[in-house]
C-alpha positions as CSV (number, residue, x, y, z in Angstrom):
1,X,26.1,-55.3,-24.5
2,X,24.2,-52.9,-22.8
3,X,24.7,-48.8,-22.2
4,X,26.4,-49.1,-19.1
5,X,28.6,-52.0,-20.1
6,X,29.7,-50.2,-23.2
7,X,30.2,-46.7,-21.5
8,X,32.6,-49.0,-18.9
9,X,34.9,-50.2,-22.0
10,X,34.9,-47.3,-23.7
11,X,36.0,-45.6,-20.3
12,X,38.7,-48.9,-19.5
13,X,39.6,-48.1,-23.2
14,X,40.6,-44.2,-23.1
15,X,42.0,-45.2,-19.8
16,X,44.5,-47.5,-21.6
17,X,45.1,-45.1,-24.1
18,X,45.6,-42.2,-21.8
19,X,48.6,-44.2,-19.5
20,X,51.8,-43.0,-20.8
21,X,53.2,-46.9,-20.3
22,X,51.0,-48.1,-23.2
23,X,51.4,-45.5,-25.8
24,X,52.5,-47.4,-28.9
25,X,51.3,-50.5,-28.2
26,X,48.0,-52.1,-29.5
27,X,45.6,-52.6,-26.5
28,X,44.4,-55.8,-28.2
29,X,47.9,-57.9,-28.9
30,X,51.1,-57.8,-26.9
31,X,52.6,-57.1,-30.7
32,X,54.1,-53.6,-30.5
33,X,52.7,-51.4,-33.3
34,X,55.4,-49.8,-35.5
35,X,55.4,-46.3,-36.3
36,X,53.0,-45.0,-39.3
37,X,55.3,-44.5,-42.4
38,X,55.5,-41.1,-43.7
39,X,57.7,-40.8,-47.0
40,X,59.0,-37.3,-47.7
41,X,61.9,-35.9,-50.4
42,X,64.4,-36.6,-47.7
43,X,63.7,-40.4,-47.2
44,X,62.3,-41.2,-50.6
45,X,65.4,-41.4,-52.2
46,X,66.8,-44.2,-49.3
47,X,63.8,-46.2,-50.4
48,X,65.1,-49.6,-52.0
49,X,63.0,-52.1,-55.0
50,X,60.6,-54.4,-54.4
51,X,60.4,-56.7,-57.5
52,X,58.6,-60.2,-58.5
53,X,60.7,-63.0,-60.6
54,X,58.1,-65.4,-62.3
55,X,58.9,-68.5,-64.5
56,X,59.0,-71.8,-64.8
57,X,61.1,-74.2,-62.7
58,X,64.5,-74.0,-64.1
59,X,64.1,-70.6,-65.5
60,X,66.4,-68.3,-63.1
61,X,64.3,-66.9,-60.3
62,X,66.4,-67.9,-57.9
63,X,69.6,-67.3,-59.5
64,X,68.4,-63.3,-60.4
65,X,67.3,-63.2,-57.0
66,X,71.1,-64.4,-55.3
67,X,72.6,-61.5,-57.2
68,X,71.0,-58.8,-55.2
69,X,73.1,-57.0,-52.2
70,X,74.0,-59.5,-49.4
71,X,73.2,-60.5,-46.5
72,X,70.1,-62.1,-47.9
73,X,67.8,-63.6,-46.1
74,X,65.5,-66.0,-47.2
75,X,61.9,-67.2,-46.4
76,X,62.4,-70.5,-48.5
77,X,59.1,-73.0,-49.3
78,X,60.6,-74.3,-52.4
79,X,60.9,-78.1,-52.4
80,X,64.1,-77.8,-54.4
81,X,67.6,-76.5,-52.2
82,X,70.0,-77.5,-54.9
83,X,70.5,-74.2,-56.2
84,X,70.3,-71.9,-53.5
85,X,72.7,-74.3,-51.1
86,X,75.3,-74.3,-54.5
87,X,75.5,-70.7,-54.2
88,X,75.6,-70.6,-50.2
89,X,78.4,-73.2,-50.6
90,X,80.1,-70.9,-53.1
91,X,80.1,-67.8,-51.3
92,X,76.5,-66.3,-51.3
93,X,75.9,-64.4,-47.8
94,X,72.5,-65.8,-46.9
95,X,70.5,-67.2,-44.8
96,X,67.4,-69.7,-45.3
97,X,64.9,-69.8,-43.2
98,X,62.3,-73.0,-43.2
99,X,59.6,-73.2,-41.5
100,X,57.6,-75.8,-39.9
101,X,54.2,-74.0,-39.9
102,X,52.5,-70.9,-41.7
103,X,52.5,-69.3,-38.7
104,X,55.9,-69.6,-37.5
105,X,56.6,-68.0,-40.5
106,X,53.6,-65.2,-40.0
107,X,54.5,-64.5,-36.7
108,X,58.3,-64.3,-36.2
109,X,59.9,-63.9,-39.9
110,X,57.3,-61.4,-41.3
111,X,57.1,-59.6,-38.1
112,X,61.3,-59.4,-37.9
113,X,61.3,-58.2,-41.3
114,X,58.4,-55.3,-40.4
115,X,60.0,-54.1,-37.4
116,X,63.3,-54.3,-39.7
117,X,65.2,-56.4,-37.4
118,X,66.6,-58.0,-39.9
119,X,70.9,-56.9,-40.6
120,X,70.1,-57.5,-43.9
121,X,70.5,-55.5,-47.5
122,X,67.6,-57.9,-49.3
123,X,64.8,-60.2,-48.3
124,X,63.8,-62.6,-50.2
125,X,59.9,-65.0,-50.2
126,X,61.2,-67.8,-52.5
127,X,58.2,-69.2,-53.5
128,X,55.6,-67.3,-53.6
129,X,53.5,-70.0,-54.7
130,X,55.3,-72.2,-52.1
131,X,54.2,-69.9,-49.3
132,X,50.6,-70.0,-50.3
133,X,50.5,-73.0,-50.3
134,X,51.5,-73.5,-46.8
135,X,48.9,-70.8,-45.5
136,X,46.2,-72.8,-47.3
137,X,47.4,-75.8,-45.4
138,X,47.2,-74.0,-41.9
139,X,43.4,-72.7,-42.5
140,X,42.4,-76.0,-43.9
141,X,44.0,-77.9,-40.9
142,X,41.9,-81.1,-40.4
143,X,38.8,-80.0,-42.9
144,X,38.2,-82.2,-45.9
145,X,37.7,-79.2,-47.6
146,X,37.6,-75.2,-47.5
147,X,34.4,-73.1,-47.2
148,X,33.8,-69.6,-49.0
149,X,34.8,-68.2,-45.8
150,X,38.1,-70.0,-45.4
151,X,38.9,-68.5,-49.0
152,X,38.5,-65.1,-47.7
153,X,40.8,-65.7,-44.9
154,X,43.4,-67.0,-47.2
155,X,43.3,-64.1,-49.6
156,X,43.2,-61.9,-46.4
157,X,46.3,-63.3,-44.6
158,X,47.9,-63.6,-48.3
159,X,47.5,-59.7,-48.8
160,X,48.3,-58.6,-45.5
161,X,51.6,-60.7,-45.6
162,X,52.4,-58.8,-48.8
163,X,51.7,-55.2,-47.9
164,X,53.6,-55.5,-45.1
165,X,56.2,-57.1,-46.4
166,X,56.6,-54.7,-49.2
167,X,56.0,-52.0,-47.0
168,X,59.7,-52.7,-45.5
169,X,61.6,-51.2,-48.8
170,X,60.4,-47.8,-47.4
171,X,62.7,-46.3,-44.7
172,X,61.5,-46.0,-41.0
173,X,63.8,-43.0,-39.4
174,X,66.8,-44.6,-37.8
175,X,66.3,-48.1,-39.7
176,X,67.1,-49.3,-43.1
177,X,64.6,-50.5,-46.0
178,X,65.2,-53.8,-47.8
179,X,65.1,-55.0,-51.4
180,X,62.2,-57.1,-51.2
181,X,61.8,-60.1,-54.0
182,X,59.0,-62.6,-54.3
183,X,59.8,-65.5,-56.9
184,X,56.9,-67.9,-58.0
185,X,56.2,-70.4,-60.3
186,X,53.8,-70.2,-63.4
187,X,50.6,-72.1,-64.5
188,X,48.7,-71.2,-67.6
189,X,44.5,-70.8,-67.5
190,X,42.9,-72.0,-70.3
191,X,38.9,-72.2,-71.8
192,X,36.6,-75.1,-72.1
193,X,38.6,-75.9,-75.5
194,X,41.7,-75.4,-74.1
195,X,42.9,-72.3,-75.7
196,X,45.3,-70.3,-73.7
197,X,44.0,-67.0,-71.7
198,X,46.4,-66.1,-69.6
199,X,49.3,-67.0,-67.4
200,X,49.0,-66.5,-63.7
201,X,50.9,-67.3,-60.2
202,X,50.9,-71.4,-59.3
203,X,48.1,-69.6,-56.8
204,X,44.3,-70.8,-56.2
205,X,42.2,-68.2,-55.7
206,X,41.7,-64.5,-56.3
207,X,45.4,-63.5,-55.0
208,X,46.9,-65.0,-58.0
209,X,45.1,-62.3,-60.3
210,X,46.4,-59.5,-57.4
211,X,50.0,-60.0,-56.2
212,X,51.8,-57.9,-58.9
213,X,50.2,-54.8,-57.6
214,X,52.1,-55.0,-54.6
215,X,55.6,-53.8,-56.2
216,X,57.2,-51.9,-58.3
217,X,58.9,-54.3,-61.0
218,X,57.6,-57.6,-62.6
219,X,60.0,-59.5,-64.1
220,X,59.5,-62.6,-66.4
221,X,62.6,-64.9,-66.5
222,X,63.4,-67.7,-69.0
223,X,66.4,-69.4,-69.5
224,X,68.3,-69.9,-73.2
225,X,70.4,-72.8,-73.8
226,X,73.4,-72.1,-75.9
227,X,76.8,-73.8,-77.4
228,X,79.6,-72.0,-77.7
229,X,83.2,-73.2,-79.3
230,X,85.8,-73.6,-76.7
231,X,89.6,-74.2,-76.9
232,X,90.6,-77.7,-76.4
233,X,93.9,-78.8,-74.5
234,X,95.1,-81.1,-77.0
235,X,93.6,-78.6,-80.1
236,X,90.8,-77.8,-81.8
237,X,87.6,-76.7,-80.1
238,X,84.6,-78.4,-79.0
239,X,80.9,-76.9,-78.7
240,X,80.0,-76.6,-74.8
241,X,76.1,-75.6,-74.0
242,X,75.6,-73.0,-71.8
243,X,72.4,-71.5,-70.3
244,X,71.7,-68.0,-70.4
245,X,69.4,-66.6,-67.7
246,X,67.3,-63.8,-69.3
247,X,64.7,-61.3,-67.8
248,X,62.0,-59.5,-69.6
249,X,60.1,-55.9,-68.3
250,X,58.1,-56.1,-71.7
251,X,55.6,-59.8,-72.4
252,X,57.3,-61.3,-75.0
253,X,53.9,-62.9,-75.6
254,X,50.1,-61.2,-74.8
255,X,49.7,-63.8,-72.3
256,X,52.1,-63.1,-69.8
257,X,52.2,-59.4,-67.7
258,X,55.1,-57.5,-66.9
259,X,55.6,-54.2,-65.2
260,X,59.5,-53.2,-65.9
261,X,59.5,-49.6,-64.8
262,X,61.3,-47.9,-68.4
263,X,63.7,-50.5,-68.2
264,X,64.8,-52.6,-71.9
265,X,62.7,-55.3,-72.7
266,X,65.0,-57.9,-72.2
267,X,68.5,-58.1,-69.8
268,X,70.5,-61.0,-69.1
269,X,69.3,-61.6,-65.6
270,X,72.3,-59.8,-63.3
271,X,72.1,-58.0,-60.6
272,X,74.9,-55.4,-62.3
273,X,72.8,-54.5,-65.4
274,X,69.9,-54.1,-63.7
275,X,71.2,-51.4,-61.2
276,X,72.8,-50.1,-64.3
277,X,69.6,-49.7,-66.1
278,X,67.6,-48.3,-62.2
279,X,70.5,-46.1,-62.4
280,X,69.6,-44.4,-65.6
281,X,66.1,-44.6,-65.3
282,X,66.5,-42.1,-62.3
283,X,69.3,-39.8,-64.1
């Protein structure tokens, strides 16, 4: 581009700026832009959690995430609706939300969420893992395989997605924050001899060793099978197994990372003890 052409947009561009009609809005996408966040004493304390639930399949993520405020609403890429439609059909006010493509999902969900357009006391990405997976997917497309750039993009779109997500437990003036939770699944890195090092997001990639900086609380759930002794009808009692969802803010082993925020190092995973436990943590 040459002097004159680039004097012409950057005159065409101040223009733009300049017209009262376009203040607000991004001269480069038809996406309005929303207004810069600016947390001060007065807001802060209207400012909800953002929290991650990671374990294995089975373990309670989505359970502990169902017991937050209602409505919920739900970006859901798990393969598995069992749970989450046994507690819709038993009362649970959410919403799911599955989506056909990565952007569908990038484009009106995230946005919605953003721009808080959501009536809704919690959001919730259930898997995180899941959702990953789908935006790998949409760069890849027809390639028989990913270049070093692609990566890049992925990790890109995967932090952006994120941060602004996360960004929506903060208050705008005149709208409400959300509880934001991300569940995902585990997978455990090992060496060449196949001694454990560390256990990480289901995520390829460099976003797997990231994702927990984005929020406040990490929380490691596991779930403990127990029998108890229960009254029969006819007499006697008879040992039924239940299972215990628990959460952890401290590893129980040095392979897993937590980040609990002075909360114990274990609760059984309900949504009461842990606003209990919030609740004295900020007097």
């Amino acid at each position: 581009m040459g002097d004159a052409a680039e004097d012409a947009f950057d005159y065409a561009e101040r223009m733009w700026y300049d017209d009262p009609a376009n203040r607000g809005i991004c001269p480069y996408s038809y996406l309005e832009e929303p207004p810069m966040k600016t947390l001060t004493a007065a807001n802060l304390g209207h400012s909800k959690e953002s929290i991650i639930y990671k374990g294995d399949p089975g373990s309670g993520k989505t359970f502990n995430s169902a017991t937050w405020p209602g409505p919920l609403k739900y970006a859901y890429f798990d393969r598995n609706l069992k749970t989450i439609s046994g507690l819709i059909e038993n009362g649970l006010d959410a919403e799911l939300f599955i989506f056909d493509n990565f952007k569908e999902f990038e484009d009106e969900f995230v946005l919605k969420v953003l721009h808080r357009e959501f009536e809704a006391e919690t959001i919730v990405v259930d898997t995180l893992d899941g959702m990953a997976a789908m935006c790998i997917n949409n760069v890849q497309g027809i390639k028989p395989k990913l270049t070093i750039p692609d990566w890049g993009l992925i990790v890109n779109k995967l932090r952006s997605i994120c941060s602004d997500l996360t960004s929506a437990a903060a208050p705008f003036p005149d709208k409400p924050a959300y509880n934001i939770i991300f569940n995902y699944h585990l997978m455990d890195i090992t060496n060449d001899d196949g001694a454990l090092l560390k256990t990480v997001p289901m995520i390829s990639g460099r976003f797997k060793d990231e994702i927990e900086a984005y929020v406040d609380t990490v929380l490691y759930c596991k779930a403990q099978i127990s029998s108890a002794p229960v009254p029969q009808p006819g007499g006697g009692k008879k040992l039924v197994p239940s299972k215990q969802f628990l959460c952890h803010s401290v590893p129980p082993n040095p392979f897993i990372t937590c980040k609990g925020g002075g909360l114990p190092p274990t609760l059984d995973g309900t949504y009461g003890n842990l606003m209990v436990e919030w609740g004295k943590k900020d007097g």
